[in-house]
MARTI-546912 format. One record per residue: residue number from 1; residue in one letter; x, y, z of N, C-alpha, C in turn. Coordinates in Angstrom, 2 decimals. Layout:
REM residues N
+-----+------+---------+---------+---------+---------+----------+---------+---------+---------+---------+
! pos ! code !  n_east ! n_north !    n_up ! ca_east ! ca_north !   ca_up !  c_east ! c_north !    c_up !
+-----+------+---------+---------+---------+---------+----------+---------+---------+---------+---------+
! NUM !    A !       X !       Y !       Z !       X !        Y !       Z !       X !       Y !       Z !
...
+-----+------+---------+---------+---------+---------+----------+---------+---------+---------+---------+
END
This chain:
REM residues 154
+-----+------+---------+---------+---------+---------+----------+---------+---------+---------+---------+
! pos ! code !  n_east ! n_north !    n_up ! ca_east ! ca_north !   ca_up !  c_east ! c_north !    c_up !
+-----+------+---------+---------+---------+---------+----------+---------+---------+---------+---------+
!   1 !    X !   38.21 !   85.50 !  -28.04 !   38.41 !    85.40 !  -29.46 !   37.39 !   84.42 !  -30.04 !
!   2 !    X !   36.59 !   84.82 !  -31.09 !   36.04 !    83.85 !  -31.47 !   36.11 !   83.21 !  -32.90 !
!   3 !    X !   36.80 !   82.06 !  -32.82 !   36.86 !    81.36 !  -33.63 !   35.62 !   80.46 !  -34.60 !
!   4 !    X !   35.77 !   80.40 !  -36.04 !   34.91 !    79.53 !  -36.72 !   35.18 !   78.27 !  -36.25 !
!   5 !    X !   33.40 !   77.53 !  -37.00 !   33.64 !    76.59 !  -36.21 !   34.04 !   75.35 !  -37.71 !
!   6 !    X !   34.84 !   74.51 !  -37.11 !   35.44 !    73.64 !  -38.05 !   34.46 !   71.86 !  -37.65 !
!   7 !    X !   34.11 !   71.17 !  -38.80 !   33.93 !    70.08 !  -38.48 !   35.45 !   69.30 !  -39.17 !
!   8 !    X !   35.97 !   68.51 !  -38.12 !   37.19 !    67.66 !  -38.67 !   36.89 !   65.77 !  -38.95 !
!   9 !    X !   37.00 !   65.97 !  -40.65 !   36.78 !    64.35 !  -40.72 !   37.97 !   63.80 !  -40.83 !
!  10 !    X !   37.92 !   62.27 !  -40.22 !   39.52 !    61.71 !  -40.93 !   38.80 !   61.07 !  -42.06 !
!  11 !    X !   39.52 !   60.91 !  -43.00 !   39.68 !    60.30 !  -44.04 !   40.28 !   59.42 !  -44.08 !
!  12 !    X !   40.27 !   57.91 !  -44.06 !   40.98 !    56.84 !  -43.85 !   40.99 !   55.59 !  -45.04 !
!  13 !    X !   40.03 !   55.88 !  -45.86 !   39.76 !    55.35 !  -47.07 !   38.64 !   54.34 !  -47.10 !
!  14 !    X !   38.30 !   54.00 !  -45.62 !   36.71 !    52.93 !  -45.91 !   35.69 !   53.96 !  -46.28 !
!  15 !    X !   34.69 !   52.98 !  -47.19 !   34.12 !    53.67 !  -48.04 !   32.73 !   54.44 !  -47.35 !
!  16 !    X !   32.70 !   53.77 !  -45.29 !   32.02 !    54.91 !  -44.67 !   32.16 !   56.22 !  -44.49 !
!  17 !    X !   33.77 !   56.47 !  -45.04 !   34.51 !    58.11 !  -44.52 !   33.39 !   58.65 !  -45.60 !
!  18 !    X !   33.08 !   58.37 !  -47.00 !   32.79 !    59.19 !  -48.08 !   31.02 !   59.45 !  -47.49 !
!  19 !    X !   30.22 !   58.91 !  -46.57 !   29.27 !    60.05 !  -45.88 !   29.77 !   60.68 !  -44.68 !
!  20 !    X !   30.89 !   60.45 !  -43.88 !   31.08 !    61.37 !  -43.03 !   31.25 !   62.73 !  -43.89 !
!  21 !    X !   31.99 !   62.81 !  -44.93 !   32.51 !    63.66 !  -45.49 !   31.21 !   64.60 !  -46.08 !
!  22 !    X !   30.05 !   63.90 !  -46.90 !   29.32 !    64.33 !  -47.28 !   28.60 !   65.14 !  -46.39 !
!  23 !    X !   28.53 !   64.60 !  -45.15 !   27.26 !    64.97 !  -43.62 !   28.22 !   66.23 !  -43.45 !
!  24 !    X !   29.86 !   66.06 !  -42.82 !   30.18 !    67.37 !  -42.74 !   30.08 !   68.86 !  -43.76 !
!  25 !    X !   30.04 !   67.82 !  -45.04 !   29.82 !    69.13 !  -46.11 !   28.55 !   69.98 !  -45.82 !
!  26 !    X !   28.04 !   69.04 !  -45.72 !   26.28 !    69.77 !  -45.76 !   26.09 !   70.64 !  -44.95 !
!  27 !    X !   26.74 !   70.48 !  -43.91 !   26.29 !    70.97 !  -42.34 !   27.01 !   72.27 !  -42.27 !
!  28 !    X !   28.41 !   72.07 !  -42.99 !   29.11 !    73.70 !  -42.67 !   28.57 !   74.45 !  -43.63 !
!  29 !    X !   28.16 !   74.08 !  -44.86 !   27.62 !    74.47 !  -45.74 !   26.24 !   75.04 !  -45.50 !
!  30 !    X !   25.71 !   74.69 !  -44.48 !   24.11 !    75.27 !  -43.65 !   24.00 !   75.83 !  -42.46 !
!  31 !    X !   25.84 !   75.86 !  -42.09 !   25.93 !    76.52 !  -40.70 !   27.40 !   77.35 !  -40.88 !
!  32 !    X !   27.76 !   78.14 !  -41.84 !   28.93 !    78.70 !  -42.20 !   30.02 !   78.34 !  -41.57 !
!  33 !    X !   30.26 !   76.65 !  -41.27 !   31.64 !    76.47 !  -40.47 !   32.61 !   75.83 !  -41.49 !
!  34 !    X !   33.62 !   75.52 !  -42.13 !   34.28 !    75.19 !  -42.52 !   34.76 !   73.65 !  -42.10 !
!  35 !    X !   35.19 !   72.73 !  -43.22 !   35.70 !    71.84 !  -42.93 !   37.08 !   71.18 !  -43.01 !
!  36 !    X !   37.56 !   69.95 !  -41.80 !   39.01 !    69.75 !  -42.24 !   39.08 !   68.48 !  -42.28 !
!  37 !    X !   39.82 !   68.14 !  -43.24 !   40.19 !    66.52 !  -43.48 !   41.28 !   65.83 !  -43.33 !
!  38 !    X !   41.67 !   64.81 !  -42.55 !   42.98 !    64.43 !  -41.95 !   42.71 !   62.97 !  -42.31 !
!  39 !    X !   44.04 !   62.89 !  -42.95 !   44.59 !    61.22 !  -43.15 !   45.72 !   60.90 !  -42.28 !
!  40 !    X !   45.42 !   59.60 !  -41.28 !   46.68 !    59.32 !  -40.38 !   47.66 !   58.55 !  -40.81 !
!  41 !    X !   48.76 !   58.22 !  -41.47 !   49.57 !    57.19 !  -41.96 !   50.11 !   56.69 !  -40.64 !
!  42 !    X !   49.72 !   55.31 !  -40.90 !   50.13 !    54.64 !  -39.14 !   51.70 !   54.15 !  -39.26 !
!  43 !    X !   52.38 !   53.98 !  -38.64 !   53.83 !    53.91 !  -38.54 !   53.94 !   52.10 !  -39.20 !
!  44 !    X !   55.01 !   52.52 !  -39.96 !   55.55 !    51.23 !  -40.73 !   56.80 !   50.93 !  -40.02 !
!  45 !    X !   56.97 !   49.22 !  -39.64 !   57.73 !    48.83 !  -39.53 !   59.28 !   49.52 !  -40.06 !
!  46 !    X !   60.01 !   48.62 !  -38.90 !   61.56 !    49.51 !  -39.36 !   62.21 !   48.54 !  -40.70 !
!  47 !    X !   63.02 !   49.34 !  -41.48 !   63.41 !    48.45 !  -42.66 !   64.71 !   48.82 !  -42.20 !
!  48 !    X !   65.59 !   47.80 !  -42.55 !   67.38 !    48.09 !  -42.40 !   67.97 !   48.83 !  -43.52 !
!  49 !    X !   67.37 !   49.01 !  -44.41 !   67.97 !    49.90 !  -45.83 !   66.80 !   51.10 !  -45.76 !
!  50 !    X !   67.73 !   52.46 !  -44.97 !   66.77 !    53.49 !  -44.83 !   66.62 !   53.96 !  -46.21 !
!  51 !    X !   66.74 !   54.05 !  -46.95 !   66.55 !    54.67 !  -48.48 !   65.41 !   53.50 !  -48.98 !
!  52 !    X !   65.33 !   53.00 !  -48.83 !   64.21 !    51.84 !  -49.30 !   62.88 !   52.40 !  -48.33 !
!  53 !    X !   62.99 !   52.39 !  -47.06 !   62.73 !    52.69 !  -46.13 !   61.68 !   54.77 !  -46.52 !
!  54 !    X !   62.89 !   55.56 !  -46.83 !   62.54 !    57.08 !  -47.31 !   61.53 !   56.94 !  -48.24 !
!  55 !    X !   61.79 !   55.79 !  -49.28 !   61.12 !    56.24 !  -50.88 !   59.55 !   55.73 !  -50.51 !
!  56 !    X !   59.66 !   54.28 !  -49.96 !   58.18 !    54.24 !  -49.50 !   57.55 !   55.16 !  -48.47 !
!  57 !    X !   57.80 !   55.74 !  -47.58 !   56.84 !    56.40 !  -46.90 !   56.41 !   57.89 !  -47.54 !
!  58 !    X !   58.15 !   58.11 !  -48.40 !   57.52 !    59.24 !  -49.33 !   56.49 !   58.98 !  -50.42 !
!  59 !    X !   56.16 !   57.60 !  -50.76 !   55.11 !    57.32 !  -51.45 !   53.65 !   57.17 !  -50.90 !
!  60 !    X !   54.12 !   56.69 !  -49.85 !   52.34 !    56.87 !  -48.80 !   52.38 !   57.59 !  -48.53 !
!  61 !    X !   53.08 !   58.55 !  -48.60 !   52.53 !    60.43 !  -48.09 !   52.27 !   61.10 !  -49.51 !
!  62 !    X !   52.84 !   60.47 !  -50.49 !   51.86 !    60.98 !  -51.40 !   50.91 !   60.72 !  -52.32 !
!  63 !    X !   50.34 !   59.21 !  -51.86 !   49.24 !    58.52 !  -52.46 !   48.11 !   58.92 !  -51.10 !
!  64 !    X !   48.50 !   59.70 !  -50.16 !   47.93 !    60.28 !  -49.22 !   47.08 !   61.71 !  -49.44 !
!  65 !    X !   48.46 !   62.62 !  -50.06 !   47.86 !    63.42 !  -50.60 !   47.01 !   63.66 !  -51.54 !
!  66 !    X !   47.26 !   62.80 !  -52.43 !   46.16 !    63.03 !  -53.73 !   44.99 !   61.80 !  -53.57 !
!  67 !    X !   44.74 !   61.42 !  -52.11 !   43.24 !    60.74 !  -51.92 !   42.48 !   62.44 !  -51.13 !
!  68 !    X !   43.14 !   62.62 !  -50.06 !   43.05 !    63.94 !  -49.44 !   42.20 !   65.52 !  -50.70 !
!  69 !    X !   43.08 !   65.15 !  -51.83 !   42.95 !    66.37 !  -52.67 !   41.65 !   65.79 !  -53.30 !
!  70 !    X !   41.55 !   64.55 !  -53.67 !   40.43 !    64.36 !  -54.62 !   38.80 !   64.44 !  -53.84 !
!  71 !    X !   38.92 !   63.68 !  -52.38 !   38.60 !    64.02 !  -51.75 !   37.86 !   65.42 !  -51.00 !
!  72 !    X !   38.69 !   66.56 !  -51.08 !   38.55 !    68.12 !  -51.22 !   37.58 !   68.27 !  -52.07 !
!  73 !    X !   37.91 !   68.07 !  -53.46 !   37.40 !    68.35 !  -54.26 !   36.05 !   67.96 !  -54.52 !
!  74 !    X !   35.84 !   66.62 !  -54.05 !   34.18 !    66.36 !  -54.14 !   33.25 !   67.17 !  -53.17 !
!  75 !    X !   34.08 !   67.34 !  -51.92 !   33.51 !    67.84 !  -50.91 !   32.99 !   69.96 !  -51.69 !
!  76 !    X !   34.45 !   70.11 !  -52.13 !   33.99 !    71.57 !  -52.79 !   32.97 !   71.89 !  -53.04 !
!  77 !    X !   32.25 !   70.77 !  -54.29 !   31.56 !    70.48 !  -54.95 !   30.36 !   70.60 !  -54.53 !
!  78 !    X !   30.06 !   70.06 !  -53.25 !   29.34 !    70.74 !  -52.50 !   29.18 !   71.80 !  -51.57 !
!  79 !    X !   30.05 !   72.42 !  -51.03 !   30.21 !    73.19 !  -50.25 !   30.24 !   74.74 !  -51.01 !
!  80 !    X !   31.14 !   74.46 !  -51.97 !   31.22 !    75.75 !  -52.69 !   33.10 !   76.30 !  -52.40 !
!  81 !    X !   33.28 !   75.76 !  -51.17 !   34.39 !    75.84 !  -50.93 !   35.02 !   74.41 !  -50.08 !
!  82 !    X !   36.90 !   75.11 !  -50.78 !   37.59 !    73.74 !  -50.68 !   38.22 !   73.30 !  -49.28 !
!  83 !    X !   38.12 !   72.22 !  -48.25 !   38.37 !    71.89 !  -47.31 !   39.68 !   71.81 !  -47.13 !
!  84 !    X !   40.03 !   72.23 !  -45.51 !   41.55 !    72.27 !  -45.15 !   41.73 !   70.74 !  -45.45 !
!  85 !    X !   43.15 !   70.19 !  -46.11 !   43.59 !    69.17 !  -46.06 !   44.75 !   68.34 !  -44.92 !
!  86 !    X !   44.77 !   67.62 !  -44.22 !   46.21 !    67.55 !  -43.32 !   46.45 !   66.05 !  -43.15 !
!  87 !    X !   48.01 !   65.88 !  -43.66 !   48.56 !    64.43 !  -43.22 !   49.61 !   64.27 !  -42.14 !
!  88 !    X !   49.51 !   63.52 !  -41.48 !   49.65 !    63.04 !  -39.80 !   50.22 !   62.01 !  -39.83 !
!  89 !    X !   50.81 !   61.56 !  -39.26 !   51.81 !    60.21 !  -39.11 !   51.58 !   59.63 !  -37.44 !
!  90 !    X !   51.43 !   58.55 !  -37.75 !   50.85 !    57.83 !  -36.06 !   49.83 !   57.05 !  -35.93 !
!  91 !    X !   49.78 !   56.95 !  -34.77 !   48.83 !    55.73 !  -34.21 !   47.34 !   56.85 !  -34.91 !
!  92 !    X !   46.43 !   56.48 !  -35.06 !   45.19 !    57.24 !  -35.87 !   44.60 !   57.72 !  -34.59 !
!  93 !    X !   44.11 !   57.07 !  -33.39 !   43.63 !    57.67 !  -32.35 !   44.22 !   58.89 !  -31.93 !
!  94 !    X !   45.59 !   57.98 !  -31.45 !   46.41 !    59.05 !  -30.40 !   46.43 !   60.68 !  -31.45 !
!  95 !    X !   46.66 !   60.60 !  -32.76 !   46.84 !    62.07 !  -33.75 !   45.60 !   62.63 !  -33.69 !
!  96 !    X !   44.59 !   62.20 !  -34.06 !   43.40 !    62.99 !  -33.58 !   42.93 !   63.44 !  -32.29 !
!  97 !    X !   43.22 !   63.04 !  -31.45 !   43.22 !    63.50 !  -30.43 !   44.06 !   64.69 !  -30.13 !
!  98 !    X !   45.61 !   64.64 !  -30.28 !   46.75 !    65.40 !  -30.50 !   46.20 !   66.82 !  -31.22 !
!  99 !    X !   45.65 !   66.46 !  -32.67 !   44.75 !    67.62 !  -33.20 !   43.89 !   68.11 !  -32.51 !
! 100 !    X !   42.92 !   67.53 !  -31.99 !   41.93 !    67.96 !  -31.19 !   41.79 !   69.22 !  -30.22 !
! 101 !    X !   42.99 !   68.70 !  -29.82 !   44.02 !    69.36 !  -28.57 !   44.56 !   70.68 !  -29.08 !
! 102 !    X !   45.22 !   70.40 !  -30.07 !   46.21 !    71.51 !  -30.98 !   44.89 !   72.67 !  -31.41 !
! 103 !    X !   43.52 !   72.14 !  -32.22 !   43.20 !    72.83 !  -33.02 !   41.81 !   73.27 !  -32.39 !
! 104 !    X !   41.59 !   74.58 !  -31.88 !   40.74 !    74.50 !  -30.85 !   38.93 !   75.01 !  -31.63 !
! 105 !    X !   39.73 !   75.59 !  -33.28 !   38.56 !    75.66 !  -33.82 !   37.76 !   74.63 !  -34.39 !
! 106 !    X !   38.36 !   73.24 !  -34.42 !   37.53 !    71.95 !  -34.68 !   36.30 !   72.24 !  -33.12 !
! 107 !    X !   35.38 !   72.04 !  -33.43 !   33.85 !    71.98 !  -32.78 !   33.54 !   70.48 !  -32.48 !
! 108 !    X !   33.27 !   69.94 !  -34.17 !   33.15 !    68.54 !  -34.20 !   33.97 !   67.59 !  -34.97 !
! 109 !    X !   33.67 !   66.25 !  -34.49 !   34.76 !    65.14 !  -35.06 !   33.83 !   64.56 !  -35.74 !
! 110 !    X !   33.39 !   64.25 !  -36.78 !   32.75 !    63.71 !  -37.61 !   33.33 !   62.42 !  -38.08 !
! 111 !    X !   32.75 !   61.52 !  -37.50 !   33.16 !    59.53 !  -37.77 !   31.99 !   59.02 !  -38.35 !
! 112 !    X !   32.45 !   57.94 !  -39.57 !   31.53 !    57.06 !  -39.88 !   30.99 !   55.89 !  -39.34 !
! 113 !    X !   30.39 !   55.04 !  -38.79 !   30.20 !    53.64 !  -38.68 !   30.28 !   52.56 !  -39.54 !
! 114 !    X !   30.73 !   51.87 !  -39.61 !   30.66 !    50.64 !  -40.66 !   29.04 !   50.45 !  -40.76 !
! 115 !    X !   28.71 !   50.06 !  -42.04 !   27.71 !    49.71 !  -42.53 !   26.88 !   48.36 !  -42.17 !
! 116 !    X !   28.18 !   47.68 !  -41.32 !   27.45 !    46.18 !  -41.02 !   28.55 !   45.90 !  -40.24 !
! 117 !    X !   28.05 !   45.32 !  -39.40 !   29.29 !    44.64 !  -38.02 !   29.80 !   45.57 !  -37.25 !
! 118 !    X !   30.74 !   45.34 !  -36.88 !   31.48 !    46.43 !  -36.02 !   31.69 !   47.80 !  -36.64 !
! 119 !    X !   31.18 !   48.99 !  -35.57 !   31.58 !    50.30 !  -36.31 !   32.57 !   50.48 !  -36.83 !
! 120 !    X !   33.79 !   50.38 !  -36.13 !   35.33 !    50.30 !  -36.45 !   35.75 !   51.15 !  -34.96 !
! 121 !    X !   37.04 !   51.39 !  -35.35 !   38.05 !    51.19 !  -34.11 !   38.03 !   52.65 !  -34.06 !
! 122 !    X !   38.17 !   53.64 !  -34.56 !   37.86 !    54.82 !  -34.34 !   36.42 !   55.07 !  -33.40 !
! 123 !    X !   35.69 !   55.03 !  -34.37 !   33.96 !    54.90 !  -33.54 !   34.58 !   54.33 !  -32.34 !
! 124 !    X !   34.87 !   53.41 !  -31.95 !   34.81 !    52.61 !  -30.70 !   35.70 !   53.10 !  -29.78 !
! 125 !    X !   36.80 !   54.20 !  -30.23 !   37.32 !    54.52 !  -29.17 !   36.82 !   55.89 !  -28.77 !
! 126 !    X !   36.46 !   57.08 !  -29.89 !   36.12 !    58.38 !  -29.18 !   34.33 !   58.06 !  -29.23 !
! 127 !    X !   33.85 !   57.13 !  -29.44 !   32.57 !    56.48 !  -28.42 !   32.35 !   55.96 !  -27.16 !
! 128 !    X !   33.82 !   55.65 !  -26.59 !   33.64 !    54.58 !  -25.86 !   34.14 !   55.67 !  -24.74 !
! 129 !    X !   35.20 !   54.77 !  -24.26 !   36.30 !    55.64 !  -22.97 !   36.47 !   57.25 !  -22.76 !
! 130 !    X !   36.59 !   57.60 !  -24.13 !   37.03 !    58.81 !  -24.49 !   35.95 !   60.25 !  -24.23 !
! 131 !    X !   34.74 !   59.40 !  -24.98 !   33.65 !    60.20 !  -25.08 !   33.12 !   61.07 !  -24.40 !
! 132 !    X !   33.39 !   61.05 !  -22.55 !   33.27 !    62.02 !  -21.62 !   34.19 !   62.94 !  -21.68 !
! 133 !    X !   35.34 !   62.97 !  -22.38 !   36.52 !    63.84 !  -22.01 !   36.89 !   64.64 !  -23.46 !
! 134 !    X !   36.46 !   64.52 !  -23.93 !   36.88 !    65.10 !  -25.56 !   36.37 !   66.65 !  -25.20 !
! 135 !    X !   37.61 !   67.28 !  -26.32 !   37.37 !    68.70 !  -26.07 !   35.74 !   69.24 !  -27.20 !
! 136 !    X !   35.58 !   68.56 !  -28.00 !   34.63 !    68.60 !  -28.86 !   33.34 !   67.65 !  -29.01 !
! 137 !    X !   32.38 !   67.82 !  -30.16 !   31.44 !    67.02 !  -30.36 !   31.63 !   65.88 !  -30.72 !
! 138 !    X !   31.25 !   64.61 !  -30.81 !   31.25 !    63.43 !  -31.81 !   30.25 !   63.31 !  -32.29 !
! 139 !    X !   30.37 !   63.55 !  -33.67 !   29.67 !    62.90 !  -34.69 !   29.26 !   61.76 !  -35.34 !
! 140 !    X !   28.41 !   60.72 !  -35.38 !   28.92 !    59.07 !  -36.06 !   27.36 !   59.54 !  -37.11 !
! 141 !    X !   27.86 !   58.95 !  -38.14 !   27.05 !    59.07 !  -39.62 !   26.77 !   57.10 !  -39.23 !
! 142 !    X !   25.58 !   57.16 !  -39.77 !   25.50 !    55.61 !  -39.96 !   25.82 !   55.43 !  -41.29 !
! 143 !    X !   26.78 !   54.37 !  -41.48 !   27.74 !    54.05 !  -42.75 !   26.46 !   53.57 !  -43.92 !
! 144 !    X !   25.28 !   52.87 !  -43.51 !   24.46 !    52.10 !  -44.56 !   23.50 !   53.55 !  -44.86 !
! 145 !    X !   23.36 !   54.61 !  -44.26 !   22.31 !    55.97 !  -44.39 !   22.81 !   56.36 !  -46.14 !
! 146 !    X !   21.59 !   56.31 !  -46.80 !   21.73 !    56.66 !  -48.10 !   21.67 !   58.08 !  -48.40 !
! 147 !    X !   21.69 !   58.78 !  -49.60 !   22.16 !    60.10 !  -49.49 !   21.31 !   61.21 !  -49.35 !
! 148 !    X !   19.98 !   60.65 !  -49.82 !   18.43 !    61.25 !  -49.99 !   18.61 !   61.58 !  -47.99 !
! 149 !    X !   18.81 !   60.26 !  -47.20 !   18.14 !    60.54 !  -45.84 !   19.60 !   61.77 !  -45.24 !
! 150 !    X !   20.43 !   61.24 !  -45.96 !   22.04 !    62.53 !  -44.86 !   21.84 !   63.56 !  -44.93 !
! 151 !    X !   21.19 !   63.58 !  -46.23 !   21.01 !    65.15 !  -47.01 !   20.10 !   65.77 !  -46.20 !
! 152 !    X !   18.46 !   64.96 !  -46.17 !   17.75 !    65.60 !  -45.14 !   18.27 !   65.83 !  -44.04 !
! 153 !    X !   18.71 !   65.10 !  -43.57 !   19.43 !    65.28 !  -41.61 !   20.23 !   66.45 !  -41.49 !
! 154 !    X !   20.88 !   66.53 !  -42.33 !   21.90 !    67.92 !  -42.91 !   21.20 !   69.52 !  -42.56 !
+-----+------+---------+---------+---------+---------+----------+---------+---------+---------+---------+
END
């Protein structure tokens, strides 16, 4: 069976995701693969008043969604078309991976680097340990790459 090929970005809100996002646009957009965007909400402490407890996480799942949607939408913008959206609950590694696993038409994982200092903790883990064993590509955008040079690389 052959499946399209998907580049999957997370979306996590540092302001390196917004060229991963751009690099994956370009690329499915020059190689007819489609893109998907995943936000991980990492697990919140337990509260003793579960209704206090319900209303906030139903609020980070949906200040989740509408970063996710707006998100989409810039990406459209370039692409021409609008990217799968998906929210995930968990440790951010362990769910992408989990996806990874699950979704066999993701190809590549498209990560940003921090712009200065440490890449971040994503980069560092499906760079590091992981990197021989992944069912897919890794991607890392350098976070400081301006848009003139992504675009070319694209």
């Amino acid at each position: 069976m052959n499946m399209a090929h998907a580049f999957l970005v997370v979306m996590d809100g540092t302001p390196e995701c917004a060229r991963a996002l751009r690099f994956a646009a370009l690329r499915a957009m020059h190689t007819a693969a489609s893109v998907k965007l995943v936000h991980i909400i990492k697990p919140t402490g337990f509260m003793q008043w579960g209704g206090v407890q319900k209303a906030l996480d139903e609020e980070v799942e949906a200040d989740a969604h509408a970063m996710l949607s707006a998100q989409a939408d810039s990406a459209a913008v370039l692409m021409g078309v609008r990217p799968e959206t998906m929210v995930r609950r968990g440790k951010p590694a362990e769910e992408i991976l989990r996806l990874l696993e699950q979704d066999r038409s993701i190809r590549s994982l498209v990560l940003a680097a921090a712009a200065n200092g440490r890449p971040g903790p994503l980069v560092d883990f499906f760079a590091g340990e992981r990197a021989g064993a992944l069912p897919c590509l890794v991607i890392i955008v350098p976070g400081g790459i301006g848009e003139a040079e992504l675009d070319r690389l694209t």
